[in-house]
C-alpha positions as CSV (number, residue, x, y, z in Angstrom):
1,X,0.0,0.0,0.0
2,X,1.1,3.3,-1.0
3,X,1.5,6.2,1.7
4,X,-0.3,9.6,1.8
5,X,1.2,13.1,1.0
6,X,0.4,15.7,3.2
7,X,0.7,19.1,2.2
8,X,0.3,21.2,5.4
9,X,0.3,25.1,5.9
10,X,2.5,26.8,8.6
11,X,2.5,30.1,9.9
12,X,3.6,33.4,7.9
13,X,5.1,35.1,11.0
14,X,2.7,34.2,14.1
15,X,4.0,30.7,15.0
16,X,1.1,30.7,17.2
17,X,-1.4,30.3,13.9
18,X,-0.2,26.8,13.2
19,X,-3.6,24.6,13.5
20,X,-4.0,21.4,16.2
21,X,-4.4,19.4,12.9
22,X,-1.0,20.7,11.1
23,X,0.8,19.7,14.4
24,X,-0.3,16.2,14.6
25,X,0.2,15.8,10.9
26,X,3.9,16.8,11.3
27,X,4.4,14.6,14.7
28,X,2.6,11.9,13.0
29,X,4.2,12.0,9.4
30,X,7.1,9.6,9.0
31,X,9.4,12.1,7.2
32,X,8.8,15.7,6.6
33,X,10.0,17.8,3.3
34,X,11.2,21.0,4.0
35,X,11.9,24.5,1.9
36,X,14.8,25.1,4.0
37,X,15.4,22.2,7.1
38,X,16.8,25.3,8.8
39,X,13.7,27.5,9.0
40,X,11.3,24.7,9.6
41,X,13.2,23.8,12.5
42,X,12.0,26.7,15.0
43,X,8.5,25.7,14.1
44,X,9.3,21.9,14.8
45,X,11.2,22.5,17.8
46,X,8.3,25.0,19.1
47,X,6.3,22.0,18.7
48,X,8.7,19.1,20.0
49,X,8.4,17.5,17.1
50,X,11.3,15.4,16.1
51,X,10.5,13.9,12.7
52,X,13.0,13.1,10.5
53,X,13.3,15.9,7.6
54,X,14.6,16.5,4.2
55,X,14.7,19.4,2.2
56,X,13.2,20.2,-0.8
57,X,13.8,23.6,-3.0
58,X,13.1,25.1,-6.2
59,X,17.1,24.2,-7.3
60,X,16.4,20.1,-6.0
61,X,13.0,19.7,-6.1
62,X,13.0,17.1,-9.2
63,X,15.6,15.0,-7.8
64,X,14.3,15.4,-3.9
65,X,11.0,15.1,-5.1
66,X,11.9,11.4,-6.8
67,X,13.2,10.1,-3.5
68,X,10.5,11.1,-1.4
69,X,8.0,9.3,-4.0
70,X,10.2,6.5,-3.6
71,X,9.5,7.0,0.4
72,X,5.7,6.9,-0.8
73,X,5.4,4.1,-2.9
74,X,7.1,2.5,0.4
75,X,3.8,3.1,2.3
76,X,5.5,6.3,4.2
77,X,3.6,9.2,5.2
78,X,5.7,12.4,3.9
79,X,4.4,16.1,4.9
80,X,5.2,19.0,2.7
81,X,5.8,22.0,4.5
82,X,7.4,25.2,2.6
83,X,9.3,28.4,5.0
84,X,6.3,29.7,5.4
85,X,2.4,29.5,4.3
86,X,0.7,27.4,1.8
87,X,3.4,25.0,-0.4
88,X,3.1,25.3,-4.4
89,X,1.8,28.7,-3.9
90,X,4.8,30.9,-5.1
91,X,7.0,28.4,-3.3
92,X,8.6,24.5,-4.4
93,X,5.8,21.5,-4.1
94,X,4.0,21.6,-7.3
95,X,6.0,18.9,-9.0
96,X,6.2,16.7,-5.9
97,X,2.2,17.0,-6.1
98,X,2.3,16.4,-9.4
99,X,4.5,13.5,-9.3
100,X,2.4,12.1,-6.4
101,X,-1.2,12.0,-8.5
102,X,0.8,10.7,-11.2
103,X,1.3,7.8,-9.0
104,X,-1.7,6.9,-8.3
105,X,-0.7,8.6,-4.5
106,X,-2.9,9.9,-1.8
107,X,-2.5,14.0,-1.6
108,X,-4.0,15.3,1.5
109,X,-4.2,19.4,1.7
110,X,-4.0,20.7,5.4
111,X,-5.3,23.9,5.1
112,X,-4.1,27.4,7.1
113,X,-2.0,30.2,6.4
114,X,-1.6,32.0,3.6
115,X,-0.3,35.5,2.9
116,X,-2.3,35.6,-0.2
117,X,-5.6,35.4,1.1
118,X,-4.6,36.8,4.6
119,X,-4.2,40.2,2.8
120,X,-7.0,39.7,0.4
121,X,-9.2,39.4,3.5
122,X,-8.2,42.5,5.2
123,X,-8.4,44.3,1.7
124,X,-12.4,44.6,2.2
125,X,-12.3,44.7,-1.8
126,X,-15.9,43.1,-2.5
127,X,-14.6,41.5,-5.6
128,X,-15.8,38.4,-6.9
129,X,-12.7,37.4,-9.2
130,X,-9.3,37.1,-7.3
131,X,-6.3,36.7,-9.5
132,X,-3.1,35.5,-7.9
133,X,0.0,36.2,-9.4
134,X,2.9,35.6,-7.2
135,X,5.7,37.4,-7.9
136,X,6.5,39.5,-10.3
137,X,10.1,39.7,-13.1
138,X,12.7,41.3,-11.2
139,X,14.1,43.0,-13.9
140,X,12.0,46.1,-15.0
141,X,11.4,45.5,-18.5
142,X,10.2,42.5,-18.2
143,X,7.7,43.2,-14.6
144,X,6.1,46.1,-17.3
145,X,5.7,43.6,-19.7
146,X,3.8,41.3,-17.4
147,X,2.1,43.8,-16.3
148,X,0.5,44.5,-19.7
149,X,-0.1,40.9,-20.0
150,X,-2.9,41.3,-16.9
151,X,-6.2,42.2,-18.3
152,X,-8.4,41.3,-15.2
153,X,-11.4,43.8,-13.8
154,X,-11.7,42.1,-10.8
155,X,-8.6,42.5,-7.4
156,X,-5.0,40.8,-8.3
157,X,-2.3,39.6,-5.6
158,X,1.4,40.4,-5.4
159,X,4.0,39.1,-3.6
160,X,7.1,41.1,-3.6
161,X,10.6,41.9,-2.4
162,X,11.2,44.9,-0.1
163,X,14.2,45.9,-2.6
164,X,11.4,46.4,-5.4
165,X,8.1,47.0,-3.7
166,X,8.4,50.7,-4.5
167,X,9.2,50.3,-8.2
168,X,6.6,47.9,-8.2
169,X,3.9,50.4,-7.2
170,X,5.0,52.7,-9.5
171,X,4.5,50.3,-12.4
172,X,1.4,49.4,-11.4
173,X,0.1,53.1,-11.1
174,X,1.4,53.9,-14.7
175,X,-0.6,50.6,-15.6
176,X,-3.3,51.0,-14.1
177,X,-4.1,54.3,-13.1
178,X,-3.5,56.6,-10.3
179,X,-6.9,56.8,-8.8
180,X,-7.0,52.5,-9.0
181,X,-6.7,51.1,-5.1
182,X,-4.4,49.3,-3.1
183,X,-3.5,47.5,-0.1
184,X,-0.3,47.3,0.9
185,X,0.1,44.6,3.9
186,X,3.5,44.6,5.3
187,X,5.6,42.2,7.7
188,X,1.5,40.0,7.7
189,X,0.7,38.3,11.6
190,X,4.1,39.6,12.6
191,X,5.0,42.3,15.3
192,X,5.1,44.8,12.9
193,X,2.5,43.8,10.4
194,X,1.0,47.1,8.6
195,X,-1.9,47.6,6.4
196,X,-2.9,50.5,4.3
197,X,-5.7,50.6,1.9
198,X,-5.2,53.5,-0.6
199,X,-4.9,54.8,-4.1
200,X,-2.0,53.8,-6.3
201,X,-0.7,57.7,-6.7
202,X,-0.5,57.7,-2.9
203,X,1.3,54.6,-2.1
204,X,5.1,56.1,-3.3
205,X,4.5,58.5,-0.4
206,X,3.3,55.5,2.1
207,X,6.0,53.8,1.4
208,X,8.2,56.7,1.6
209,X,7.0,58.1,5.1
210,X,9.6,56.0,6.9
211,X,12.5,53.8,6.5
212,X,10.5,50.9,7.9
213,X,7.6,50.8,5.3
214,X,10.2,48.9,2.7
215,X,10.9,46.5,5.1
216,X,10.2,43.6,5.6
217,X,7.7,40.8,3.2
218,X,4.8,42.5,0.9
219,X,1.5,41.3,0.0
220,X,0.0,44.0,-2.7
221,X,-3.6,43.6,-3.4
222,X,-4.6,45.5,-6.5
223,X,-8.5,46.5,-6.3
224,X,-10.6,45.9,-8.5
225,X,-11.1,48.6,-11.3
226,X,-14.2,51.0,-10.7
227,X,-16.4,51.1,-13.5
228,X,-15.9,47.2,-13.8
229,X,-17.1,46.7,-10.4
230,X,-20.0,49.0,-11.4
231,X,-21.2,47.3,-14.4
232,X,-21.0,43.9,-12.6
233,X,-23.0,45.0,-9.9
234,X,-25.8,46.8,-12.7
235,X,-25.7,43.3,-14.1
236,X,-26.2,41.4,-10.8
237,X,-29.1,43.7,-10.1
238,X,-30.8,43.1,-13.3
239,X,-30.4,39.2,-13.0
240,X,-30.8,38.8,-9.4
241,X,-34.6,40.5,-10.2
242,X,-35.7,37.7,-12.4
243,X,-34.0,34.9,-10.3
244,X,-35.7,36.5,-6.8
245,X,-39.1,35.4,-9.0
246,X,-38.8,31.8,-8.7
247,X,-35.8,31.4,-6.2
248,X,-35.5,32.4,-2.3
249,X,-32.9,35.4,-1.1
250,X,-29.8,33.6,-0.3
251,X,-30.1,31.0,-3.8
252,X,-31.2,33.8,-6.5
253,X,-27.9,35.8,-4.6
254,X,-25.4,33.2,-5.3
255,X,-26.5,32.2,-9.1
256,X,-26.9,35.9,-9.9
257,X,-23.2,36.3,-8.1
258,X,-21.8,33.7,-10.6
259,X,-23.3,34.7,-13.6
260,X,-22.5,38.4,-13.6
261,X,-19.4,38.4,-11.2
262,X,-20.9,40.7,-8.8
263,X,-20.4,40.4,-5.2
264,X,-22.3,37.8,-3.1
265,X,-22.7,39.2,-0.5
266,X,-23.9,43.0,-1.8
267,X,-26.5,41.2,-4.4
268,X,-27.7,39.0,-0.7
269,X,-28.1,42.2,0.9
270,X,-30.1,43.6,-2.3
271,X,-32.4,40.4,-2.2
272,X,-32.8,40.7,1.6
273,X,-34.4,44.3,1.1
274,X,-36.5,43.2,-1.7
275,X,-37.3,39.7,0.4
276,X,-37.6,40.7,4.0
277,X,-37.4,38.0,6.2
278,X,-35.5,35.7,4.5
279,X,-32.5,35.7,6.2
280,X,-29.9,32.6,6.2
281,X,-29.8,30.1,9.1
């Protein structure tokens, strides 16, 4: 019998956000691949847990990743753990994943932190498409060019370096406007975590107010564009009317929601008024 592959989230900053599950997956698992052993180890000492690890990087993660399938197809349980937050998301474990359905191989997500949607959820953008984009080309040219490339209405997630966080902004207000919103979230579930919500041809001056606001690791959350979010929620109107005919609040909200791209929970709030007293249990 084959074993099972764990991927588990650990905490971004707070150690104190790893889940009771996570823990017992790591004490339990019978070999644990690591981003960097060295960084996973004040987690797993934190924890006392004293599984055996072995690392696994963006510069070994084809070769690694065949041994621990090999550790798999032994009936061992491996847990895949990345420095911090969700593995495969703009960190190594995609090809180990890969490798592992490939095989026929249990994969088992243990879900938690994630910097990504951490900072989307303090964004209060009510957007209804998310596009996650990771990080960005270092080199200028090419970060413009991909820039170009993103044609999305609704809110889109960076990651990026303190070194090029204020470049960064700057490219995205020539791309996408000044008066287009941000949120910058800074040093996330740390001690000096910091979130602003702003326009893009104020954020140079954020960042610029102190020596300390291009420190540290950056989630940017671009908002989603105006007029888009406008004509999405016209659209979710007009469909949600004719749904609310024949279905009840919470229902005509979440078809009408999918259809136009509108917010959720803005089109529930328009069918509650229209529907009184049909409130979700």
């Amino acid at each position: 019998m084959t074993g099972t592959l764990y991927v588990v989230a650990t905490p971004i900053g707070n150690l104190a956000d790893a889940s009771a599950r996570a823990i017992e997956v790591l004490r339990a698992a019978d070999v644990i691949a690591c981003e960097d052993t060295r960084t996973s180890r004040t987690l797993l000492a934190r924890q006392g847990i004293a599984t055996r690890t072995f690392a696994l990087h963006e510069h070994n993660e084809r070769s690694a990743g065949a041994r621990l399938i090999a550790e798999l197809r032994a009936g061992k349980a491996v847990a895949l753990i990345t420095d911090a937050g969700t593995p495969a998301l703009s960190d190594p474990g995609a090809l180990l994943v890969e490798a592992a359905h490939r095989e026929g191989i249990r994969v088992v997500p243990i879900p938690g932190p994630s910097a990504a949607l951490a900072a989307f959820s303090a964004s209060g953008f009510a957007s209804a498409r998310l596009l996650f984009v990771g990080f960005l080309p270092a080199a200028r040219a090419a970060r413009r060019k991909a820039l170009e490339a993103i044609d999305e209405r609704g809110a889109v997630i960076f990651y990026e370096a303190p070194h090029r966080v204020a470049e960064t902004v700057a490219d995205l207000a020539e791309r996408f406007g000044a008066e287009r919103e941000i949120v910058i979230a800074r040093e996330l579930t740390k001690l000096f975590e910091e979130i602003a919500r702003l326009k893009l041809g104020q954020a140079p001056a954020w960042l610029e107010a102190g020596p300390h606001r291009q420190q540290g690791e950056f989630v940017l959350v671009l908002g989603p564009e105006q007029e888009a979010r406008d004509r999405d929620l016209a659209a979710g109107r007009r469909v949600l009317a004719l749904l609310l005919e024949v279905l009840p609040a919470s229902e005509a909200a979440r078809l009408a929601a999918r259809i136009s791209g509108a917010p959720r929970r803005e089109l529930y709030r328009v069918a509650l008024e229209r529907k009184p007293g049909q409130h979700s249990r």
